[in-house]
C-alpha positions as CSV (number, residue, x, y, z in Angstrom):
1,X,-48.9,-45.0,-33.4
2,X,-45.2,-44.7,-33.5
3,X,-45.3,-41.2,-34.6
4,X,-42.4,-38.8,-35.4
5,X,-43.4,-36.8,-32.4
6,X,-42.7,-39.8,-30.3
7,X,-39.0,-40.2,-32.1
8,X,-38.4,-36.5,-31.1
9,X,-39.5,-37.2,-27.3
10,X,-36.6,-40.2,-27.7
11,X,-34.1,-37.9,-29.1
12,X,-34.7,-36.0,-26.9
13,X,-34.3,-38.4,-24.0
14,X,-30.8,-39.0,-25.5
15,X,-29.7,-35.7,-25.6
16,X,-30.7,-35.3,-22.1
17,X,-28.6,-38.1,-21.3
18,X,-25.7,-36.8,-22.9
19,X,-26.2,-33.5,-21.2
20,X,-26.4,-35.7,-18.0
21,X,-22.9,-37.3,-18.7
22,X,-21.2,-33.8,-19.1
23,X,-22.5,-32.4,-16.7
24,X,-21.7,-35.2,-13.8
25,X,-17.9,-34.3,-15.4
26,X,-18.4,-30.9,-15.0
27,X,-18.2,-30.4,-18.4
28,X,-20.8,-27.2,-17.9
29,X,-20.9,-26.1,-21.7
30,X,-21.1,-28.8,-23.1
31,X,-24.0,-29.9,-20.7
32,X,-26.0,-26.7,-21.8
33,X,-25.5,-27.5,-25.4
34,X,-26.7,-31.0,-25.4
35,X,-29.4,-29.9,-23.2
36,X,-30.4,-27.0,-25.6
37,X,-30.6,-29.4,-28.8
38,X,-32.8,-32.0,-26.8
39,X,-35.2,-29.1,-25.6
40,X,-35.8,-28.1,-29.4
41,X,-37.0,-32.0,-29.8
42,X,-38.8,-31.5,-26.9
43,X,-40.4,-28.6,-27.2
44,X,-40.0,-27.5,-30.3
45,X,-43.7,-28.1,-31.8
46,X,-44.9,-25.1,-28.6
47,X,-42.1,-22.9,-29.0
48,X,-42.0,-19.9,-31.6
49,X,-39.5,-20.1,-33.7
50,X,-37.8,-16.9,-32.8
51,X,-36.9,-18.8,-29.7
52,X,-35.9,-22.1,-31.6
53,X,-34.0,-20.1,-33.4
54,X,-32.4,-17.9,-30.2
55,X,-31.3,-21.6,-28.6
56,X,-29.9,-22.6,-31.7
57,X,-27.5,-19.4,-31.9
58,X,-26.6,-20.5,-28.6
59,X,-25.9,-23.6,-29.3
60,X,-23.6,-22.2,-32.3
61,X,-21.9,-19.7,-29.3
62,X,-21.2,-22.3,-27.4
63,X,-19.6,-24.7,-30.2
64,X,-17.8,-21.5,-31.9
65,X,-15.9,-20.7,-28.5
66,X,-14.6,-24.1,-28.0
67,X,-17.2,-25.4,-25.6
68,X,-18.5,-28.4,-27.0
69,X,-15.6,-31.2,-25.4
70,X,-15.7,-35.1,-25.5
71,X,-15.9,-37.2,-22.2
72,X,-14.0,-39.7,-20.6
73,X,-16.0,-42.9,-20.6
74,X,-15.0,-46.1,-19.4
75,X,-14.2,-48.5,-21.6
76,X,-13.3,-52.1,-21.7
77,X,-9.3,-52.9,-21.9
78,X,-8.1,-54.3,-25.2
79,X,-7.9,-58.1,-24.1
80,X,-11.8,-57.9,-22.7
81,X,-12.9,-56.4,-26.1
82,X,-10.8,-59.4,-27.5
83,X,-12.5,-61.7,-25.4
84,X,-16.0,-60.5,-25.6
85,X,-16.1,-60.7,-29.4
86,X,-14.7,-64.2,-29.0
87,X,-17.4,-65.1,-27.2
88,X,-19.8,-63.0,-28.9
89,X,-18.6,-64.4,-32.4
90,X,-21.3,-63.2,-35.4
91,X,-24.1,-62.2,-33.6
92,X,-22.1,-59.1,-32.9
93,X,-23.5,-58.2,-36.5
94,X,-27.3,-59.0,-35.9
95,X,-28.3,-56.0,-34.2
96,X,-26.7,-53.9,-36.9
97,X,-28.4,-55.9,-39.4
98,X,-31.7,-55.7,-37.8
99,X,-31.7,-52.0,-38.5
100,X,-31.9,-52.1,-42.4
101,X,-33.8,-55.7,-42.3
102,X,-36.2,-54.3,-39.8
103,X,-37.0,-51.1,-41.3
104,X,-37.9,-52.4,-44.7
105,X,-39.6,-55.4,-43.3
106,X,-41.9,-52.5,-41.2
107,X,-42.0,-50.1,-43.9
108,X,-43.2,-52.8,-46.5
109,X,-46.0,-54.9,-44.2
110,X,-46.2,-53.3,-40.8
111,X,-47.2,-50.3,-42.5
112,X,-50.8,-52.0,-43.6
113,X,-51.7,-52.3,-40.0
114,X,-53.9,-49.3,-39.4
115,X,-57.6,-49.0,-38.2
116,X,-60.2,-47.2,-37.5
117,X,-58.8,-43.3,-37.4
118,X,-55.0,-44.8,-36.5
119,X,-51.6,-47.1,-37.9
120,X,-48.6,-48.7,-36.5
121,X,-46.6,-46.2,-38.3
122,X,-47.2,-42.5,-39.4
123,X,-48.5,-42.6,-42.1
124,X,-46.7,-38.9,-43.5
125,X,-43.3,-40.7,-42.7
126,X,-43.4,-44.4,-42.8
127,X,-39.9,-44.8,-43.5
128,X,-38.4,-43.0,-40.4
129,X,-41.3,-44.5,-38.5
130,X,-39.7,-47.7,-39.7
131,X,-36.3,-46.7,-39.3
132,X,-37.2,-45.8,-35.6
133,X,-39.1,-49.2,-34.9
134,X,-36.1,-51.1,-36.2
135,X,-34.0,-49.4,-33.9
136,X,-35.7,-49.8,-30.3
137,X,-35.5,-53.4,-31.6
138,X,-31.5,-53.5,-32.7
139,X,-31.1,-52.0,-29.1
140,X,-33.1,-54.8,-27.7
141,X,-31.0,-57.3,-29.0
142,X,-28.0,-55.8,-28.3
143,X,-28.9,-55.9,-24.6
144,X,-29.4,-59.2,-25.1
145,X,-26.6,-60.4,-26.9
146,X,-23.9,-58.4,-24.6
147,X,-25.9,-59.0,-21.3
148,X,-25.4,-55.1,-20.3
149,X,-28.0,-52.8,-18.3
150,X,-30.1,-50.7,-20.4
151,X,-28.1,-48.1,-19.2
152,X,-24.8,-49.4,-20.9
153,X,-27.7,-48.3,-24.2
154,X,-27.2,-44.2,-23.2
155,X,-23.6,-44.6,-22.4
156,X,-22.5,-45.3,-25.1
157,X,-24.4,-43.4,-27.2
158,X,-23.8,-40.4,-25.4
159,X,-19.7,-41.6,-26.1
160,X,-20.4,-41.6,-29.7
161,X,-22.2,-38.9,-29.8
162,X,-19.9,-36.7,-27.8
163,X,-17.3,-38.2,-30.0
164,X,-18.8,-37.0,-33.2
165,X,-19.4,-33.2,-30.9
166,X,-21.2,-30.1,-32.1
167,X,-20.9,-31.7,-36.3
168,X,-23.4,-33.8,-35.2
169,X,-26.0,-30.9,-36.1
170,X,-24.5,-30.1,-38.9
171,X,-26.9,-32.0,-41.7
172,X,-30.0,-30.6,-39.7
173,X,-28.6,-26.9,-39.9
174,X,-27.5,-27.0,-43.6
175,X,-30.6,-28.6,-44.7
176,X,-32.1,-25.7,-43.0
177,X,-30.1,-22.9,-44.4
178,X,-30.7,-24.3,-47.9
179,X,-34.3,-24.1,-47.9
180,X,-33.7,-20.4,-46.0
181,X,-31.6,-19.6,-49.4
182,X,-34.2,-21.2,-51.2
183,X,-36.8,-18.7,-49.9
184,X,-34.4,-15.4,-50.1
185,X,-34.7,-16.7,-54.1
186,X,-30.9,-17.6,-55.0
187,X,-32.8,-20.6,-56.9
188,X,-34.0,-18.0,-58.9
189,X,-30.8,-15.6,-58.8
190,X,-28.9,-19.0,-60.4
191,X,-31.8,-19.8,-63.0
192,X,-30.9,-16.4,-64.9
193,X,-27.2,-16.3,-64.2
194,X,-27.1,-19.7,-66.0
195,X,-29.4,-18.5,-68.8
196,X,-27.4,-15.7,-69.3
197,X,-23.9,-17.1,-69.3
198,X,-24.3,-20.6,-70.5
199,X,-26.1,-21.8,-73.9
200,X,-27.7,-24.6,-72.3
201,X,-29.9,-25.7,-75.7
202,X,-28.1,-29.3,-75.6
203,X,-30.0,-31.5,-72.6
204,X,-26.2,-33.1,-72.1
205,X,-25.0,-29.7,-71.3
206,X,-27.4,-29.3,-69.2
207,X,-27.3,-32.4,-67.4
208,X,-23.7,-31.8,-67.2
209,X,-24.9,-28.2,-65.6
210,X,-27.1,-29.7,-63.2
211,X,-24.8,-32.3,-62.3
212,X,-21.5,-30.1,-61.6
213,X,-23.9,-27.6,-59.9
214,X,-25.2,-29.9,-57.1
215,X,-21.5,-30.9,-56.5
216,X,-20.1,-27.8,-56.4
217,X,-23.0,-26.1,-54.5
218,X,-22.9,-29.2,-52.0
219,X,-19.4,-28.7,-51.6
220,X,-19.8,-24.8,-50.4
221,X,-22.6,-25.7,-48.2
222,X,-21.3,-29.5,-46.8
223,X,-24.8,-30.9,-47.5
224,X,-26.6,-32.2,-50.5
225,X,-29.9,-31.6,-48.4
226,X,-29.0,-28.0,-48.6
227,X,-27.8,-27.9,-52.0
228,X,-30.9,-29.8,-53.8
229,X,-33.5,-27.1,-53.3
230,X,-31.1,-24.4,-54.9
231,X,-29.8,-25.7,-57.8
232,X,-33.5,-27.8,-58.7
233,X,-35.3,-24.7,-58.4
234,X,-32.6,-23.2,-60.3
235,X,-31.1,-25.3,-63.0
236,X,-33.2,-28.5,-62.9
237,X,-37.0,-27.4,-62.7
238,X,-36.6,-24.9,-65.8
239,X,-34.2,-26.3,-67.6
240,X,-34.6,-29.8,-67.4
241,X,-38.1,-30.1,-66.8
242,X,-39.6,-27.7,-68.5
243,X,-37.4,-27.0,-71.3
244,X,-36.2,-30.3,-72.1
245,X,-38.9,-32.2,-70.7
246,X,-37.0,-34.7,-68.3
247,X,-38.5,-37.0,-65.6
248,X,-38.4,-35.0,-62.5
249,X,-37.9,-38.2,-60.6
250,X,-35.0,-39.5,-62.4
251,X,-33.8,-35.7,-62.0
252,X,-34.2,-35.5,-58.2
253,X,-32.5,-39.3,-57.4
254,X,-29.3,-39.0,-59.7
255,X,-29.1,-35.4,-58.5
256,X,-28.9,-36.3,-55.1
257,X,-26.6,-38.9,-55.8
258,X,-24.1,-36.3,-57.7
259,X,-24.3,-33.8,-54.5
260,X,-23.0,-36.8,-52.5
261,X,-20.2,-37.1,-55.0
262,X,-20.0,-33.4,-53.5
263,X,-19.7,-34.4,-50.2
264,X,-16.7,-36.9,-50.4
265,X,-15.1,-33.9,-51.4
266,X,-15.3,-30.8,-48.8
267,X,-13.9,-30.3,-45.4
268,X,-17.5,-28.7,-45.1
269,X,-18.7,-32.3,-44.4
270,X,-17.1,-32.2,-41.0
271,X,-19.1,-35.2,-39.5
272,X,-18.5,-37.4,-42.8
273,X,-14.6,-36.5,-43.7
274,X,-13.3,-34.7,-40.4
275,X,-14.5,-36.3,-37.5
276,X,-13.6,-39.9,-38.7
277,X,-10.2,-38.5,-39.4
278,X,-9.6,-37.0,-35.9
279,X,-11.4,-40.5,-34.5
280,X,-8.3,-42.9,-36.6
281,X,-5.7,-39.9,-35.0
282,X,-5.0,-39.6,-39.0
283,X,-1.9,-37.6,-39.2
284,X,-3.6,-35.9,-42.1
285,X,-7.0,-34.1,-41.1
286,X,-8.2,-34.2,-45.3
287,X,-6.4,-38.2,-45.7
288,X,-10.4,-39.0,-45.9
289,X,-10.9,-36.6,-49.0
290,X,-7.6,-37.4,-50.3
291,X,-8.7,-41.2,-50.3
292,X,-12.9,-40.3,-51.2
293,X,-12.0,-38.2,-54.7
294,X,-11.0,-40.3,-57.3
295,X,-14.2,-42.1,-56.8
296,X,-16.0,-39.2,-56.3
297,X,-14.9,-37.3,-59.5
298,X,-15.4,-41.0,-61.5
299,X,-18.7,-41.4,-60.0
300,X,-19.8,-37.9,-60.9
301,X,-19.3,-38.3,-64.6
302,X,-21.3,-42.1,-64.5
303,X,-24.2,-39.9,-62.9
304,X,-24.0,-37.3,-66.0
305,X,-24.0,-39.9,-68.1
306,X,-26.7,-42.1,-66.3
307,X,-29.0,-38.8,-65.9
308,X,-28.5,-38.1,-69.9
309,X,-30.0,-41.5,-70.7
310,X,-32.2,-42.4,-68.4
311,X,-34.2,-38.8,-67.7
312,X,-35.1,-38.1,-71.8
């Protein structure tokens, strides 16, 4: 069964490589962070979670004092790239394709192959199980396609990874803290300090409510992951479930959708808005923002207004 504990154990085999790469460039501290982050998928189903928790303050040491450098990898010179995409031509694209093709493909009719006591794919998350299927297979053809060593696979993934740096852990970290701020019971903290301040009677005000929230909140943390449990349990369960009597599932999808509109729009994002920016050499480290908010702040509204008639 391709399982999500076997997807770890190939994370973790990545990060491992990366941690190789750094440290063969005696790039020390940044060796011990990617190493730390691919002993948590590792290990991290037999360690307590005080530990898990101990590494990941480490990790966060390491990053805050500057640690956490990119490598200097080999790459072709302009006129081979030139030339291998000339040769190349379109099938560039199919391993890229493959991913999304693949994964529905999987997640739609390899999913029914199961037996006696096991399946193909775990059945608690089919679609990453997919999603991780798909993958081994774009790699695959890639190899193919380009003719390069499986190795060429963990190079360059360790470029792009060390490329992106210590934001690459950001969405696992904020989707973290928000259920953590779920549990201390600021959910329940926003529930009253809405229903005290704001007459919320109308469901398009509080749509509207739910809406902004999730923007605003997901702009403050940099995640929508992190801001969905918050303001739901806050402003969307009560209010528009229970009080107005809303589809919860309409709620949750166009919710989600309006905290993204949130994360066109913060600095907070730093692996969506910041690192791309510093990858172009962008004179401007917010031109990314700059360009992402009209459509943001347009696309906001369309979800109030989607949410208002869809959910009642």
């Amino acid at each position: 069964m391709i399982s999500m504990t076997l997807l770890y154990y190939v994370a973790a085999l990545l990060f491992f490589a990366v941690a190789f790469f750094s440290f063969k460039d005696k790039r020390y501290s940044s060796a011990l962070f990617w190493f730390s982050y691919g002993l948590i998928f590792l290990l991290g189903d037999f360690m307590p979670p005080a530990l898990v928790g101990a590494i990941v303050v480490l990790m966060a040491i390491v990053a805050g004092f500057g640690g956490v450098k990119g490598g200097n990898y080999q790459t072709l010179e302009l006129q081979q790239r030139l030339s291998s995409v000339k040769r190349l031509g379109n099938a560039l694209f199919i391993p890229a394709l493959m991913i999304p093709l693949l994964t529905v493909f999987s997640a739609l009719v390899l999913v029914h192959i199961k037996g006696d006591g096991w399946s193909l794919l775990d059945p608690k998350n089919t679609t990453l199980s997919a999603l991780g299927l798909a993958a081994f297979f774009a790699v695959l053809a890639a190899l193919y396609f380009t003719k390069e060593k499986p190795q060429q696979a963990f190079k360059e993934s360790s470029r792009l990874i060390e490329a992106i740096g210590w934001a690459f852990l950001l969405p696992q970290l904020l989707a973290t803290l928000g259920l953590l701020f779920n549990q201390a019971g600021v959910g329940e903290t926003v529930s009253q300090l809405t229903s005290l301040y704001l007459n919320l009677n109308h469901p398009l005000l509080a749509v509207a409510c739910y809406a902004i929230g999730m923007a605003l909140f997901t702009v403050i943390m940099g995640n929508a992951f992190a801001a969905f449990p918050v303001i739901t349990a806050g402003i969307g369960i009560p209010l528009l479930v229970l009080q107005h009597g809303g589809d919860p599932a309409i709620m949750a999808a166009i919710g989600m959708f309006c905290g993204y509109c949130g994360t066109l729009l913060t600095p907070m994002a730093a692996n969506f808005n910041i690192v791309p920016a510093a990858l172009l050499e962008l004179p401007d480290k917010n031109a990314v923002i700059k360009a992402q908010a009209p459509t943001a702040l347009l696309l906001l509204g369309v979800n109030i207004a989607l949410m208002y008639l869809l959910m009642f």
